[in-house]
Each structure stands twice: as C-alpha cells, then as structure tokens.
N, C-alpha and C positions, 0 to 999 in steps of 0.2 A: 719631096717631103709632104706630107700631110697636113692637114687643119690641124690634128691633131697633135702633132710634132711640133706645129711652128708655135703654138697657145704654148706649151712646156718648154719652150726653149725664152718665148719671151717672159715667162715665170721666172724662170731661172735666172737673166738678167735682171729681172724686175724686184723680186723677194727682199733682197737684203734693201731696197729705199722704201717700199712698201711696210715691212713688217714693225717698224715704230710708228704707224699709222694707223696699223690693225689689231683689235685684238681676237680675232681671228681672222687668219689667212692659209687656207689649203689649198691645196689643187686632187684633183682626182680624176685618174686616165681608166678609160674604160677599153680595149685593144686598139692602142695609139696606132698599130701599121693598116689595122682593118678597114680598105675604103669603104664599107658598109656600114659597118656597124661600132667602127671608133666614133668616141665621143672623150670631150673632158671637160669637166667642171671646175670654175675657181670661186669659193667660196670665201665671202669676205664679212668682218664684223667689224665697225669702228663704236665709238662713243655715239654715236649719233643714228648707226645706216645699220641695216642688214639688206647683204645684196650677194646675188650670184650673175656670174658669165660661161653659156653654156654654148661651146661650138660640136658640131659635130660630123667628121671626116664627110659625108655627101653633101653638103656645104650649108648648112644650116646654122644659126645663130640665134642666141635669145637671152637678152642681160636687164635682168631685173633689179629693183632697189625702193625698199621700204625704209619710211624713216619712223625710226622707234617713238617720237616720242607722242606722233599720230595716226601712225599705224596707214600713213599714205605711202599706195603703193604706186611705182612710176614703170613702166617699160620703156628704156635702154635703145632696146632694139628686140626684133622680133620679126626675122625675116630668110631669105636664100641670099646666101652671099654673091653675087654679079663677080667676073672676070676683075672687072677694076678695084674692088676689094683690096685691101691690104691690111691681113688680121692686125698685122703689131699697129697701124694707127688706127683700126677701130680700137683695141684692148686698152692701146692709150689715150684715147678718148673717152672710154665706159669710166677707166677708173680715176678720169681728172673730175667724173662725176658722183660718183662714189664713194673718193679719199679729199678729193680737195683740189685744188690748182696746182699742184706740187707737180715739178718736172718730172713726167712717168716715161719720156721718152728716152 
C-alpha cells in the first residue's frame, strides 16, 4: 500500500467524526498507485484554523495551520518520513492539532 492509500483509507475512517468539526473538509488524490508522483491532500476549515496535510507516495510530508483570526501561521510538520513513521498516528496527531483533542484515532 502506498502513503498514498494509507492517508485515504485513514480519511475514510476518520470523515464521518471529523466532519461536525469542519466546515470544510476534502481530500484530494493525485495518482494514489504512482510511487513517484502520487501525492494527497486533505484540506480542512474549522471556525477557528485553516490547515492542509500533504503526503506524498516518495515519502514526503508537510501539514500546515493558520489561525484566522491572526493570520499565525504554524508548521505541523515539514519533513521525509523515516521507516519508524506511522502515517495514521502522525494524521492523528496533525489533526488533534488542528480540530481539537477529540479522539481522531
């Protein structure tokens, strides 16, 4: 499975406890099998944040979060992901910072 797969799969688990939190919440896959050039985006909007998490299949990472109402912007993370990596607890990590403390796992 890919970076890419595994970010869509844990979306897919995650959407329906996330989406009373957001008022926007997307995902968008760019060739999820391609180890090159897959990438996917998830873009998020609450009352408070604007923030994206962006992996990408040759192991790349970078999750951003501005807070609207001072236009501070924070990086997440912003790096190659190492062997000991495990997307679904960075993913639930980005957005216990992004949505709130709410059980993401």
């Amino acid at each position: 499975m890919t970076n890419v797969e595994r970010v869509e799969k844990w979306y897919a688990a995650h959407e329906r406890k996330l989406t009373p939190q957001c008022s926007i919440l997307r995902i968008k896959t760019l060739k999820p099998q391609d180890e090159v050039h897959g990438k996917v985006v998830i873009e998020v909007e609450t009352e408070s944040t604007l923030a994206s998490v962006a992996f990408w299949n040759p192991g790349d990472v970078t999750a951003l979060k501005i807070e609207k109402a001072t236009g501070r912007e924070s990086i997440l993370d912003d790096r190659r992901l190492t062997v000991a990596d495990k997307i679904e607890s960075l993913l639930d990590g980005y957005f216990q910072q992004i949505v709130g403390p709410e059980d993401h796992s």
